[in-house]
C-alpha positions as CSV (number, residue, x, y, z in Angstrom):
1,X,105.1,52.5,-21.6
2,X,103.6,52.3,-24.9
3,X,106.8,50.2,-26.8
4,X,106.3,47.9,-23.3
5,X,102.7,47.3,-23.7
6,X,103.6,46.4,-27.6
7,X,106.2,44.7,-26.2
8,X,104.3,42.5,-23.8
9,X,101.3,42.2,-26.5
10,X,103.5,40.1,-28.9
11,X,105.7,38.2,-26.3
12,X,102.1,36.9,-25.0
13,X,100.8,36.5,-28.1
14,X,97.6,38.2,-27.0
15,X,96.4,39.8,-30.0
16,X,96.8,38.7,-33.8
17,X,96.5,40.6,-37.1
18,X,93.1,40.5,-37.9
19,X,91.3,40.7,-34.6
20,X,88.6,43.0,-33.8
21,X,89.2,44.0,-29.7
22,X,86.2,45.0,-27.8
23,X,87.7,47.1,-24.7
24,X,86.3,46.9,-21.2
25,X,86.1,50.6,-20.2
26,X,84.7,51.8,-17.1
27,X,86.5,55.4,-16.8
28,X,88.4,54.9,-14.6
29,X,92.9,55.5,-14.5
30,X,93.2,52.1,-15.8
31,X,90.4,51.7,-18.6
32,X,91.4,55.1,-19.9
33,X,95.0,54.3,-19.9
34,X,94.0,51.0,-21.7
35,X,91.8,52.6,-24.3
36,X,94.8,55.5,-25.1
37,X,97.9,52.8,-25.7
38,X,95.1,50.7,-28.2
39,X,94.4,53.8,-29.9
40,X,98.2,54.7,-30.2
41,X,99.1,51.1,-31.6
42,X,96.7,51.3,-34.2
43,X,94.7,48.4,-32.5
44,X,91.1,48.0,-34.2
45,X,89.0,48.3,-31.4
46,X,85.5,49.1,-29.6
47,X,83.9,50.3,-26.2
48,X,82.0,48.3,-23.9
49,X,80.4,50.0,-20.5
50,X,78.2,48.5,-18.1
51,X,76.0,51.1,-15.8
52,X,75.3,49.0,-12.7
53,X,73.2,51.8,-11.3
54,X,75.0,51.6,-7.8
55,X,76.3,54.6,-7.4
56,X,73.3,56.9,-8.1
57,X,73.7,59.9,-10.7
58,X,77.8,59.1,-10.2
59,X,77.1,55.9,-12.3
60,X,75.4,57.8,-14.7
61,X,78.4,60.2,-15.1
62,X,80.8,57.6,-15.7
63,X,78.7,56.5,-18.3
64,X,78.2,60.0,-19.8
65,X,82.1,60.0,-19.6
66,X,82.5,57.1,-21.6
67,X,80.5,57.9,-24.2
68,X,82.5,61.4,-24.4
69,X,85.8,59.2,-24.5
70,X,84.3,57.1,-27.3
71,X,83.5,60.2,-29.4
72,X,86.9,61.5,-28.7
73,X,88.6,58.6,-29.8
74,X,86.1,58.3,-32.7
75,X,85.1,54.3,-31.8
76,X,81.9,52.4,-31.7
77,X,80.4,51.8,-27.9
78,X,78.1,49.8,-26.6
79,X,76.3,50.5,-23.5
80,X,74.5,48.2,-20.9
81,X,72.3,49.3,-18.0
82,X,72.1,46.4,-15.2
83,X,69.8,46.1,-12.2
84,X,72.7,45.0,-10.4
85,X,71.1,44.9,-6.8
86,X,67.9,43.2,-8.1
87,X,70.4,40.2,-9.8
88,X,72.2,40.0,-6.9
89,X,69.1,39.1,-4.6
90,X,67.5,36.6,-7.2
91,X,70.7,34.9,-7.6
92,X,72.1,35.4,-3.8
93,X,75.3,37.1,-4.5
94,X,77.0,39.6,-3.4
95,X,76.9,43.1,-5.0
96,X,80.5,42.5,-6.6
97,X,79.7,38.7,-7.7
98,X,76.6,40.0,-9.6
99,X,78.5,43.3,-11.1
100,X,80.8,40.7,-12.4
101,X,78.4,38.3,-13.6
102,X,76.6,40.8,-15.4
103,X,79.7,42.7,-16.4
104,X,81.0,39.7,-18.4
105,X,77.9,38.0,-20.0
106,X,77.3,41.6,-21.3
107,X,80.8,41.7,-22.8
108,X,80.3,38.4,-24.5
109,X,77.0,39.3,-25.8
110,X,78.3,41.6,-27.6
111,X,81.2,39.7,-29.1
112,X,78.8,37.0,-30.2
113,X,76.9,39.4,-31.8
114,X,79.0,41.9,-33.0
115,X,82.5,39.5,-34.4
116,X,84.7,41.1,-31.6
117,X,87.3,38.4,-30.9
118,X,88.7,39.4,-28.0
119,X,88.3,41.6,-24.2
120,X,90.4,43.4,-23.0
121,X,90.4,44.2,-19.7
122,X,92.6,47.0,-17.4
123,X,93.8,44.6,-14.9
124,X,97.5,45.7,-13.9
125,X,100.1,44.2,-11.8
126,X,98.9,46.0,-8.3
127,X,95.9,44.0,-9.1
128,X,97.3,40.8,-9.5
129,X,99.3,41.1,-6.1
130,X,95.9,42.2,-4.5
131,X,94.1,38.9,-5.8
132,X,97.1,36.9,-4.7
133,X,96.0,38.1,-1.2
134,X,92.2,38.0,-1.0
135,X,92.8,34.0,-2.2
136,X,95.7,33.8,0.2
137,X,93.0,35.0,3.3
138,X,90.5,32.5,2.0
139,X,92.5,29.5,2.0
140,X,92.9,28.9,-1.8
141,X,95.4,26.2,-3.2
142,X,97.3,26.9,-6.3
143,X,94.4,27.7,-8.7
144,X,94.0,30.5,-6.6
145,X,96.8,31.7,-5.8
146,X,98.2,32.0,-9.2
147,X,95.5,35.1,-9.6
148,X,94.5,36.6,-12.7
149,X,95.2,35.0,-16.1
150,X,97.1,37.3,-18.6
151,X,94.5,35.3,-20.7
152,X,91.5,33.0,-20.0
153,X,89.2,32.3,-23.1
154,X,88.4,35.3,-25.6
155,X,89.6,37.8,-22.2
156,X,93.3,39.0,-22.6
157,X,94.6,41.6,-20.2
158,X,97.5,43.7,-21.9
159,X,98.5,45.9,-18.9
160,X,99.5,43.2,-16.5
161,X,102.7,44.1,-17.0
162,X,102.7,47.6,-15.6
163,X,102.2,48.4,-11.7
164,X,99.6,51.3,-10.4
165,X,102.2,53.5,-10.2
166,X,103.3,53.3,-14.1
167,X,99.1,53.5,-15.2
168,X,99.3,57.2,-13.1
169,X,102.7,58.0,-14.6
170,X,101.1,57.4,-18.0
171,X,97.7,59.4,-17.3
172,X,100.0,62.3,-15.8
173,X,102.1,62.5,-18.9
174,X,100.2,62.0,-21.7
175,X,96.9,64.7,-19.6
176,X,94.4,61.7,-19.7
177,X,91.2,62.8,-17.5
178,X,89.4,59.8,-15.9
179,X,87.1,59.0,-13.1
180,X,87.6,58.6,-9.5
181,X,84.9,55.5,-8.3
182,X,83.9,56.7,-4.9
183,X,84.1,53.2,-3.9
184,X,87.6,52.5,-3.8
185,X,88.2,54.4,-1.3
186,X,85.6,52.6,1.3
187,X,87.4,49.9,2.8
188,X,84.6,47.9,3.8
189,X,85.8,45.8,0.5
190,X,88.5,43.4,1.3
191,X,90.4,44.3,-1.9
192,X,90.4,47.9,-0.2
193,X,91.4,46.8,2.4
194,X,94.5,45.2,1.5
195,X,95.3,48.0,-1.1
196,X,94.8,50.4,2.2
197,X,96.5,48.4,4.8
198,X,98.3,45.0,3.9
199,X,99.9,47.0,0.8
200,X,101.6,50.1,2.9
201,X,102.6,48.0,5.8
202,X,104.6,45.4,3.4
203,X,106.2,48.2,1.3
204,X,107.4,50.1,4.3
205,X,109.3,46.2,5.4
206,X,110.1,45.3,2.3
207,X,110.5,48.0,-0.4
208,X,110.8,45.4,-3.5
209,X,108.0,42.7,-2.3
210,X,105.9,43.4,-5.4
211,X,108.8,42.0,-7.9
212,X,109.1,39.2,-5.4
213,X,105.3,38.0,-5.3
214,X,105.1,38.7,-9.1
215,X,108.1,36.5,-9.2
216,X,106.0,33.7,-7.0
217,X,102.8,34.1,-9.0
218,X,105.1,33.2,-12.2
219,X,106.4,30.2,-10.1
220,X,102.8,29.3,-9.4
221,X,101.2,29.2,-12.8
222,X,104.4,26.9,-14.2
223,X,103.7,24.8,-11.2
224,X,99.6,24.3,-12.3
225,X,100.1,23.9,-15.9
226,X,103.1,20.9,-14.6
227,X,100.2,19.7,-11.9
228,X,97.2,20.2,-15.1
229,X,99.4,17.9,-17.7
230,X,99.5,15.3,-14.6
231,X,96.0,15.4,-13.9
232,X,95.3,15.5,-17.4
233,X,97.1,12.0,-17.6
234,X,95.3,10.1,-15.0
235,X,92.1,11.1,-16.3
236,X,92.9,9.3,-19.4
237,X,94.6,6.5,-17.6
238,X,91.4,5.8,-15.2
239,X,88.4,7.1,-16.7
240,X,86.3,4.9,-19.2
241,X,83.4,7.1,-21.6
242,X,80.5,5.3,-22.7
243,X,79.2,6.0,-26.1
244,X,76.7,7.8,-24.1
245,X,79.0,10.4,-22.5
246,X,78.5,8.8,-19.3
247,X,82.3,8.5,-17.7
248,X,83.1,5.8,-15.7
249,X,86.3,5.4,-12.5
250,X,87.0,2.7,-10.6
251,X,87.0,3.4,-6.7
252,X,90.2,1.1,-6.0
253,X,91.8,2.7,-8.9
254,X,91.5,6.2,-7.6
255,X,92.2,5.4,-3.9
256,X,95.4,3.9,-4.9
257,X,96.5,7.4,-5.5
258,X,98.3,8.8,-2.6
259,X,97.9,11.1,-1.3
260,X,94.2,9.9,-2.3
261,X,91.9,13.1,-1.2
262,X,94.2,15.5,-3.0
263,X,93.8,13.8,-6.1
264,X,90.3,13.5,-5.8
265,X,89.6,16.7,-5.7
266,X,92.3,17.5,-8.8
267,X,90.3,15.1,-10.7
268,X,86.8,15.8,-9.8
269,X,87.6,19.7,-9.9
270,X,87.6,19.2,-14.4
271,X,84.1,18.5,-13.9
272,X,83.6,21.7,-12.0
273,X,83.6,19.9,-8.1
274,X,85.1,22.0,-5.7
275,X,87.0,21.1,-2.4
276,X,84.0,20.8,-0.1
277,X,82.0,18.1,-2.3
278,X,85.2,15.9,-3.4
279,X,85.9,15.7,0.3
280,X,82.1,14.7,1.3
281,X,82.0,12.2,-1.6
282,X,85.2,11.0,-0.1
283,X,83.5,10.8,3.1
284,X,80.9,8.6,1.4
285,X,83.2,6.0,0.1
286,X,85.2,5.7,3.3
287,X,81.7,5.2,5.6
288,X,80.4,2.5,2.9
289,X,77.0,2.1,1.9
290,X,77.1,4.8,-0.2
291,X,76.0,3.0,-3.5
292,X,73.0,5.2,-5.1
293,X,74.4,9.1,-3.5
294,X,74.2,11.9,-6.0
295,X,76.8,14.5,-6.1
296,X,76.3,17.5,-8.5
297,X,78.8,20.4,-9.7
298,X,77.7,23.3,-11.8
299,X,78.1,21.1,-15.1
300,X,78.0,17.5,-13.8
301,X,76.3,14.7,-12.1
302,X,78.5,12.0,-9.8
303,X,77.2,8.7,-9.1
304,X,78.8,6.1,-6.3
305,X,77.6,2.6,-7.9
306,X,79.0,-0.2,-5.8
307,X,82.8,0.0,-7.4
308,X,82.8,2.8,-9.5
309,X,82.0,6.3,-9.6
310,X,79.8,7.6,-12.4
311,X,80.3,10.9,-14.3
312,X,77.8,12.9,-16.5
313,X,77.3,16.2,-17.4
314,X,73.6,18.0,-16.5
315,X,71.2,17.7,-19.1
316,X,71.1,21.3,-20.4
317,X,67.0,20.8,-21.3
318,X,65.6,23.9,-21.2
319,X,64.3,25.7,-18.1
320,X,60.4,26.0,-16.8
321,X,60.8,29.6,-16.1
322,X,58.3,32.0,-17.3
323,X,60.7,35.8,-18.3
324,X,58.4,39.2,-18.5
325,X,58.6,41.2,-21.4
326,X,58.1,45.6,-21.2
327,X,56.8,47.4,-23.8
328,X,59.5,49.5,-23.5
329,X,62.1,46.4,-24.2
330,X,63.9,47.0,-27.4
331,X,65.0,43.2,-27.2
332,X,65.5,40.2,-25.0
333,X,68.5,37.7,-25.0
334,X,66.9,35.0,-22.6
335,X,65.3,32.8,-23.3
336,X,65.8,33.6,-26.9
337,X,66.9,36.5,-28.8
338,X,63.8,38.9,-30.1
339,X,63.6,42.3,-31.4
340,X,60.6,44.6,-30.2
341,X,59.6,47.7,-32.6
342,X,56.5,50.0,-32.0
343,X,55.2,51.7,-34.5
344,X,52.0,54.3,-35.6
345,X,52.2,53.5,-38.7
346,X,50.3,49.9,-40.0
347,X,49.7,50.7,-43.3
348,X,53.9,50.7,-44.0
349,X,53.9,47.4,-42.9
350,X,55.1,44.9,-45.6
351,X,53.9,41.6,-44.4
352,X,55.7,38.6,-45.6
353,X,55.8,34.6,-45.3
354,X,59.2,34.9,-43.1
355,X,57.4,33.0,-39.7
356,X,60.4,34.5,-37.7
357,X,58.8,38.0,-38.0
358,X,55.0,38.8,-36.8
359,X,52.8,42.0,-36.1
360,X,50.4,42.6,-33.5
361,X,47.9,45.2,-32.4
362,X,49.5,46.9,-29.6
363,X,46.5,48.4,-28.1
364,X,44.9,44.4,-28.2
365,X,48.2,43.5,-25.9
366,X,48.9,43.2,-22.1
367,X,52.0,44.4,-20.6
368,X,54.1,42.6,-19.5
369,X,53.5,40.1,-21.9
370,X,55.6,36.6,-20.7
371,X,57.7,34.0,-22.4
372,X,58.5,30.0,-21.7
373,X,58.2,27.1,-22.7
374,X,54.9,25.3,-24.7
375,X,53.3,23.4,-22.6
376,X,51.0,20.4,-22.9
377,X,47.8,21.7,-23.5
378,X,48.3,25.1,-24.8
379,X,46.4,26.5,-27.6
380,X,46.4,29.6,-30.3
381,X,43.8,30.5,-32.6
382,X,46.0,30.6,-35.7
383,X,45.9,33.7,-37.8
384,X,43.3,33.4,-40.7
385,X,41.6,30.9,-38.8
386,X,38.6,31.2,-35.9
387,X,38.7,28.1,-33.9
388,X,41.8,27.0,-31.3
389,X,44.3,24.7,-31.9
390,X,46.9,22.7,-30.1
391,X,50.3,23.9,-30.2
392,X,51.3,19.8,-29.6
393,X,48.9,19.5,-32.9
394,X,50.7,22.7,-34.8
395,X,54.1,20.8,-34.1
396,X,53.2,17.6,-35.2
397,X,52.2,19.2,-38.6
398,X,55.1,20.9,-39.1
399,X,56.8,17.8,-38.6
400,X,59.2,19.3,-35.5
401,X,60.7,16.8,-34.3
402,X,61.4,15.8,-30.2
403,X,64.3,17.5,-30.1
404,X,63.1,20.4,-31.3
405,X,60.3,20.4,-29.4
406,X,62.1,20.7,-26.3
407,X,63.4,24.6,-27.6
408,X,59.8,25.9,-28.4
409,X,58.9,29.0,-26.6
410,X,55.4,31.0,-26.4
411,X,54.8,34.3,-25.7
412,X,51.3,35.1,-23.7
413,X,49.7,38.3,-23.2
414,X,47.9,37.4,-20.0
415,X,46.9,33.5,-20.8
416,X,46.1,33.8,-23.9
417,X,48.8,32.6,-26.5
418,X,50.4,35.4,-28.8
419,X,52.5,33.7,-30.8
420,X,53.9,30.3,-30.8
421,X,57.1,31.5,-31.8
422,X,58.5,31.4,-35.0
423,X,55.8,29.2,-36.3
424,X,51.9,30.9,-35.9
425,X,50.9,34.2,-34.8
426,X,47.4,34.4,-33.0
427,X,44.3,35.9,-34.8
428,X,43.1,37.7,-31.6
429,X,45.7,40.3,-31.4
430,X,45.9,40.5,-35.1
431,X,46.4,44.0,-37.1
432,X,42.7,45.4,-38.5
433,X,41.8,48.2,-40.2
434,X,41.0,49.8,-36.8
435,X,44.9,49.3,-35.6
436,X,46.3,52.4,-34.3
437,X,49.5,51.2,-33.3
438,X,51.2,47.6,-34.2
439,X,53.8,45.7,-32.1
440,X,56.4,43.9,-34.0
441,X,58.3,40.6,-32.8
442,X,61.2,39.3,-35.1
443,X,63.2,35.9,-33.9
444,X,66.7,36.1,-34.3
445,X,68.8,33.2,-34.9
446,X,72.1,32.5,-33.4
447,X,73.6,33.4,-37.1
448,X,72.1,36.2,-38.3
449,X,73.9,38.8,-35.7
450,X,71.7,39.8,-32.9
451,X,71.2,43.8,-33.1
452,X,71.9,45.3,-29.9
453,X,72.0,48.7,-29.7
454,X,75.1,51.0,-30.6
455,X,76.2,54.5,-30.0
456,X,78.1,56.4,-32.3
């Protein structure tokens, strides 16, 4: 197995010379197989584990595991807790949706912060097969049923060329321990489900279905990329950009297309529409007077005006949300990326004229302190000085201009202004000779490598 996963790594062209590999390891068969046939090619690699806390003490053994795999293997690791449940009811997704969510914009996190290049991920063949059939059940088109990609962005999956059977053969050979997720075997899950029911049933009619539905996933994904460079063309042909960015289509032009709702939703679905809305706004044209209706995607904004249709992505202005910060926060990553230190210690402070790095009595502080955006109106005793000022007043005089305006962040302790970030620090929470403990804040920029926490 290990000359085939080489094998497949070069045919796919998944990894090159000089990349750095961060592997997504949960403990289970598959990860651990994964981790062993990296650590055998002489792959330059690292762990990444997310604890969703799901699963009670058994997500905290898994974790423990991992960390024992990663001193085994002598590796870095890097290790996440996520309120899994608590995303998943702010956001209004399921359990599995926000593990995912969470599970990826860790991974990348650390990437961006750490020069990793790549993901790997322990998807297999069974896998593949398995998706093939929960998009089957829900109707999908070819997008979907082509399943998982071997690769999609920085996230390559090197085992997709192995079935279950060959990851246990593997484990069983070379002695690899691993965990069991209690999970897998509830079929309550629709993916269990199949793997429980659909999966036996079809192997007990037809013994070699799996090469066969491998065979038609292959046939599907040649099929999109054909379908993609055809799409591709007609968005050329038929869209006109602005200097703007604002993307303009000519209703006649599109319906001209046959069969016209079909391509609609091809085209529309690059700008991130899916089936439902290219249908409704289809619905729109046909009933007429629909000049003036807003259609939105994840990324875009669609316009019907009289002949045309109007295309433009969603202003990506900052959000009005205020985010809480703990004491007990080592960092944040949203909205921006700060380092917290604690320390007993004032006197070893070296204070310097680096604005991107201030100190604050921690005793003068209230926890949670809070984060957003300024604000018309808000003020901040500067540091050295007694009376208030206005942030709006601050900005002017450092000559910030509107654009950067729209990117500056407070942080409050209560209402009170702590520090207008990365520009003035606040006089009332100040270190004195009477400081027992200081609170440090240091602003990170996207350049200088944000420090998240490693294992060893």
């Amino acid at each position: 197995m290990l000359k085939e996963f080489q094998k497949y790594i070069r045919s796919n062209n998944l990894i090159s010379k000089n990349d750095e590999i961060l592997l997504a390891i949960s403990g289970g068969i598959d990860s651990v197989v994964m981790l062993d046939l990296f650590d055998k090619s002489g792959i330059n690699y690292a762990i990444s584990h997310c604890n969703f806390k799901l699963r009670m003490f058994e997500s905290d053994d898994d974790e423990l595991f991992v960390r024992q795999l990663a001193h085994k293997y002598n590796t870095d690791i890097f290790v996440n807790w996520c309120n899994t449940t608590e995303y998943a009811k702010e956001n209004k997704l399921s359990i599995q949706e926000a593990a995912r969510d969470l599970r990826y914009s860790w991974f990348n996190q650390v990437c961006g912060h750490n020069n990793y290049s790549k993901i790997a991920i322990a998807h297999h063949q069974d896998d593949n097969i398995e998706t093939f059939f929960i998009n089957l059940s829900r109707g999908a088109g070819i997008k979907g049923l082509k399943s998982i990609p071997i690769v999609r962005d920085n996230i390559i999956r090197p085992l997709m060329f192995a079935t279950r059977n060959e990851v246990e053969l593997y484990a069983k050979e070379h002695m690899l321990e691993y965990r069991e997720d209690s999970s897998n075997r509830k079929d309550y899950y629709l993916r269990n489900n199949i793997r429980h029911n659909l999966i036996p049933t079809l192997e007990s009619i037809s013994p070699g279905y799996k090469q066969a539905i491998t065979k038609s996933i292959d046939n599907l994904v040649d099929s999109d990329l054909l379908l993609q460079s055809v799409v591709d063309e007609k968005i050329s042909t038929h869209f006109k950009t602005e200097p703007n960015g604002t993307k303009k289509v000519s209703i006649a032009e599109l319906q001209k297309l046959v069969p016209y709702r079909i391509w609609m939703y091809y085209i529309l679905n690059e700008f991130g529409f899916i089936r439902q809305i290219s249908d409704s706004i289809c619905n729109a044209i046909e009933q007429g007077n629909s000049t003036g209706l807003r259609f939105a995607s994840s990324n875009h904004e669609l316009l019907i005006d009289r002949k045309q249709l109007l295309l433009r992505e969603i202003s990506k202005k900052a959000s009005t949300l205020t985010y809480l910060i703990k004491d007990s926060d080592p960092y944040i990553t949203t909205p921006l990326k700060i380092n917290f230190e604690k320390g007993v210690d004032p006197k070893s402070i070296e204070f310097t004229s680096n604005n991107s790095i201030a100190y604050f009595d921690y005793d003068k502080l209230e926890f949670p302190l809070s984060i957003r955006k300024w604000q018309a109106g808000d003020k901040i005793i500067p540091f050295g000085m007694k009376g208030s000022k206005l942030i709006s007043d601050i900005l002017i005089n450092n000559k910030v201009d509107s654009f950067e305006k729209e990117n500056v962040y407070v942080i409050l302790s209560g209402k009170k202004v702590v520090w207008l970030v990365g520009y003035r620090a606040s006089n009332d929470f100040k270190i004195s000779d009477n400081t027992k403990t200081y609170f440090m804040m240091e602003l990170i920029s996207s350049t200088s490598g944000f420090d998240l926490e490693l294992f060893k």
